[in-house]
C-alpha positions, 0 to 999 in steps of 0.5 A: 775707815777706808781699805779693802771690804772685809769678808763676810761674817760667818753664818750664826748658829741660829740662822744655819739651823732655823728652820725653813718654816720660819723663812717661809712665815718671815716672807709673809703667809697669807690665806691663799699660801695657806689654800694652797698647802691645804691642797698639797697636803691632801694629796701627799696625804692620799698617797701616804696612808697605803705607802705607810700601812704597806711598808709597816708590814713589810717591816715586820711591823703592824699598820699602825705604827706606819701611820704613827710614822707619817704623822709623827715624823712626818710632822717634825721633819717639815716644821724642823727641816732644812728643805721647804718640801720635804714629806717625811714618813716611813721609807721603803729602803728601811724595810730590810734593815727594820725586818732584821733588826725586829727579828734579832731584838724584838720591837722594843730594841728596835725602838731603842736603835732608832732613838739611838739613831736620831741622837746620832743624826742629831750628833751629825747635823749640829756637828755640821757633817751633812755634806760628808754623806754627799760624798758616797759615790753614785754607784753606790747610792744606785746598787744600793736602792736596787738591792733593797727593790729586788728584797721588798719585792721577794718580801712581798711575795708572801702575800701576793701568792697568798702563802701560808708561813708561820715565820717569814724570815728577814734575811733573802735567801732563808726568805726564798727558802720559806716561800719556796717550802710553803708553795703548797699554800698558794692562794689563786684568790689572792694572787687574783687580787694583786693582779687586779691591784697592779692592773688599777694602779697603772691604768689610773696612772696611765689615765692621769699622772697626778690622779691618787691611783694609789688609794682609789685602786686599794680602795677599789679592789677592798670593796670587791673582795668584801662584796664577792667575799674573796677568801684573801687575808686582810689586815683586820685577819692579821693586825685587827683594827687600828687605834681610835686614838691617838697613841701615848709615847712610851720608852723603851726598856734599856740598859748599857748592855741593850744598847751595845748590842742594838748599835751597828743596828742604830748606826745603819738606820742613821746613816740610811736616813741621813742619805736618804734624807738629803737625797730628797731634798735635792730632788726637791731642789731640782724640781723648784730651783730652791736650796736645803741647808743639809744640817739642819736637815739632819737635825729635824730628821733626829728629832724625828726618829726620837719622837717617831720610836717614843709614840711606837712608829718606825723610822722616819726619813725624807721620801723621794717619790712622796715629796715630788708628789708634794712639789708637783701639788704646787706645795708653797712650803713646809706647812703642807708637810704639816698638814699632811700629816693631819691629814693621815692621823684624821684618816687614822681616828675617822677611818681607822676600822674601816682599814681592816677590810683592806686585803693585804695582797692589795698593800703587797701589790702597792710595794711592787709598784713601789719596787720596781720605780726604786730601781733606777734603770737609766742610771744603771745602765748609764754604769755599766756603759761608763765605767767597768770599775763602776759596774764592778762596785755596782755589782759588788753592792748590789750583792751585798745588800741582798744577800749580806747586810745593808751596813756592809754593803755600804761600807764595802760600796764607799770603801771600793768607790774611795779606793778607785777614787785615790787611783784616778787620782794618783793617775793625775800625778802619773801623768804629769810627772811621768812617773810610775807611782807603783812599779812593776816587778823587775829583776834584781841589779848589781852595780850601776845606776838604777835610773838616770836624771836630767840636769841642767847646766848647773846641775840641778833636776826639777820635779813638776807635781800636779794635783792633790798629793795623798798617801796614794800618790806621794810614796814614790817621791821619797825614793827620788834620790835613789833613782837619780845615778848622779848626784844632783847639786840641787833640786827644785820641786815645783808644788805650783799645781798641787792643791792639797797635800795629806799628812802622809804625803807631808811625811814623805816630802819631808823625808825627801828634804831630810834625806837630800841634806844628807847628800848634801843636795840643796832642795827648793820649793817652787810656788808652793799654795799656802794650805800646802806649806801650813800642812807640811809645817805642821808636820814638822818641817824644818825651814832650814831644810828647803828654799822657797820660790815663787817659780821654778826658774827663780828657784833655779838661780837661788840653788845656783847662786845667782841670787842669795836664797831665801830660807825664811819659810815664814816670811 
């Protein structure tokens, strides 16, 4: 059979969610892949154990349940994942909203919500609406990381001055206000220890970058506090000592009430994990020069915050600083993930005792580290010398995430940045038709013309579009006619250069055309795209109404006569 190529077939379901630790087995993996994973595991698994343990108790949660995260999640999220490097495990954006919702719930609706959140990830993923996140705008993505350092950092202060409180809150400013009220409590000693915490950390990173300064720095300063028998809280005083085995899965109670309730909470966690998620798949993607499958990414993040809440552990989502560490390890694929894993519930079986000597001023200071490195200072002010409407949403943000909720600030945040978006691009409109989408406030007239038009010979008026035509920028269209002071013998709309076009704006044209007929005023369209004239079709155009061109000179001389019109819009 001869002709044109036919296109592509569409990717089947099968090869859009397969995970990459299959394309990585079908390429061959041989003992010095295997050598080579084994490694990078390790040393994602050297710096996992004290993140883990540290954000667990930041959240509200015990040391355990950050391990279980990293070997649970963490294992499904690099052998279901869509991203060949991707380390899964407990993150610290999820501090804030894990606090507040154990705090409102107890640990059990927690668990709930973040099942809840997993089928909601999955709901996401198969229904292929990954690359909808993408979208959040940058500013946003920025104020938001921010403003969850600037409260880990506050939570952790409870520890690093060694302060005594029966209950420290999850929301900032009743957080300050805790501190604050118990400042008489400050221990020196502790203060001591995460000073010297910080000061170890640094060096060891300052000496050699890929040096696991992390844990040595932890394990360091632990043995010193044990032999100068330092009066410090340790985890052992506050959690006791962690589980010898491997920990049973469990649901947790529920009932449609329950679960109505948990909800918004369940929603934030997925849509947290899901941004961030694939925003370390693509750093992933930047350093290698490979490619995720965003879906499927957000298929094994829902299995993974399933499986994570049915063994008790807290939510699971891609961690940006964890997987560059596994790239920089020369990581060949997803098994190094794996194998991190093990390597973290080995250490959890093994070790696991000798955790409880571990100063929590210690942990603390690891998360101010943490903190601090989540603030992106460059892009901040790469914003704020950009773009004021930015700063403005950035600040806006920033606000809301500390002192209201992570959910709203993420829908006020996309709500501005989509706001600002629709201006800029109405101002394209603007600008190529000369015309004022929104008018300023003018005095009432009485008589005459409201506005003047240009015709030409045969008097027609030509209106040129350009860009995409949404309910932002097609409002003034309709109103034309009552603008032009003489009454045209026909017009042609030139739709050359508009690219799309929004069922309200399909709206307004169509009025336009209806109100035209009504003044017996001939319309033509010019060079209008196919998706453009399916769309107002839909909408209910009736082909009687308006003359199609392929420019707009030819619909010039069908309006006049020159050439017999075209009225089949179907043809």
């Amino acid at each position: 059979m001869t002709g044109a190529a036919s296109a592509p077939a569409a990717p089947q379901f099968r090869e859009l969610f397969a995970p990459k630790l299959v394309t990585v087995l079908r390429e061959g993996y041989t003992p010095a892949n295997l050598r080579q994973d084994a490694l990078a595991g390790l040393t994602v698994a050297v710096v996992a154990i004290p993140l883990s343990m540290a954000i667990a108790i930041a959240s509200g949660a015990g040391p355990a349940a950050g391990l279980t995260t990293a070997i649970v999640g963490g294992f499904l999220i690099s052998a279901l994942g869509g991203s060949r490097f991707q380390i899964g495990g407990p993150a610290g954006a999820f501090i804030v909203l894990v606090a507040k919702t154990i705090e409102t719930f107890g640990y059990d609706g927690f668990l709930l919500a973040t099942i809840m959140a997993g089928f909601m990830l999955l709901g996401l993923g198969y229904m292929r609406l990954g690359s909808l996140i993408k979208y959040i705008p940058h500013s946003v993505l920025v104020a938001f990381t921010a403003g969850i350092a600037v409260i880990i950092m506050a939570s952790q202060m409870r520890d690093v001055f060694g302060l005594s409180l029966a209950r420290e809150p999850a929301a900032f400013v009743p957080k300050v206000e805790a501190l604050w009220a118990a400042h008489a409590s400050f221990n020196p000693a502790a203060l001591g220890v995460a000073v010297a915490t910080l000061c170890a950390i640094l060096s060891l990173q300052f000496w050699n970058p890929r040096f696991p300064g992390l844990l040595v720095a932890v394990a360091a300063v632990s043995i010193a506090v044990f032999l100068l028998k330092l009066p410090v809280e340790t985890i052992g005083a506050r959690f006791g000592a962690l589980p010898t085995s491997p920990p049973m899965p469990h649901l947790p109670a529920f009932s449609f009430a329950r679960i109505i309730d948990v909800a918004p909470a369940a929603f934030a966690m997925a849509l947290l994990g899901g941004i961030e998620s694939l925003l370390s798949a693509a750093v992933a993607d930047g350093m290698t020069g490979r490619r995720h499958r965003s879906n499927c990414e957000l298929v094994a993040q829902g299995y993974a915050n399933i499986a994570s809440a049915l063994f008790g552990g807290l939510c699971a989502t891609g961690t940006i600083a964890r997987t560059a560490t596994n790239v920089r390890a020369h990581a060949h694929g997803p098994v190094a993930g794996m194998l991190h894993a093990v390597f973290v519930l080995v250490f959890m079986l093994v070790a696991g005792p000798l955790v409880a000597y571990v100063p929590l001023a210690a942990l603390a200071a690891v998360l101010v580290i943490v903190s601090w490195n989540m603030i992106e200072k460059e892009e901040i002010r790469a914003i704020f010398r950009r773009d004021w409407a930015e700063a403005g949403i950035f600040l806006v943000t920033v606000g809301l995430t500390v002192f209201r909720d992570v959910a709203e600030a993420i829908g006020v945040g996309v709500t501005l940045g989509s706001l600002l978006f629709m201006h800029r691009m109405a101002s394209v409109v603007e600008k190529a038709t000369h015309t004022r989408l929104v008018d300023d406030d003018v005095p009432d007239t009485v008589g005459g013309a409201e506005g003047a038009h240009d015709f030409d010979a045969r008097g027609i008026a030509v209106l040129s579009l350009r860009g995409p035509l949404f309910f932002g920028a097609a409002g003034f269209v309709s109103s034309v006619l009552d603008r032009i002071g003489e009454k045209p013998r026909g017009f042609v709309l030139d739709l050359g250069r508009v690219p799309f076009i929004d069922e309200t704006a399909a709206h307004a044209l169509i009025s336009f055309f209806e109100k035209a007929q009504k003044r017996s005023v001939r319309v033509a369209i010019a060079g209008i795209q196919k998706p453009v004239l399916r769309t107002l079709i839909q909408n209910g155009l009736d082909r009687r109404l308006v003359t199609l061109a392929p420019d707009a000179e030819t619909a010039r001389k069908r309006l006049s006569g020159a050439l017999a019109p075209s009225g089949a819009i179907g043809a």
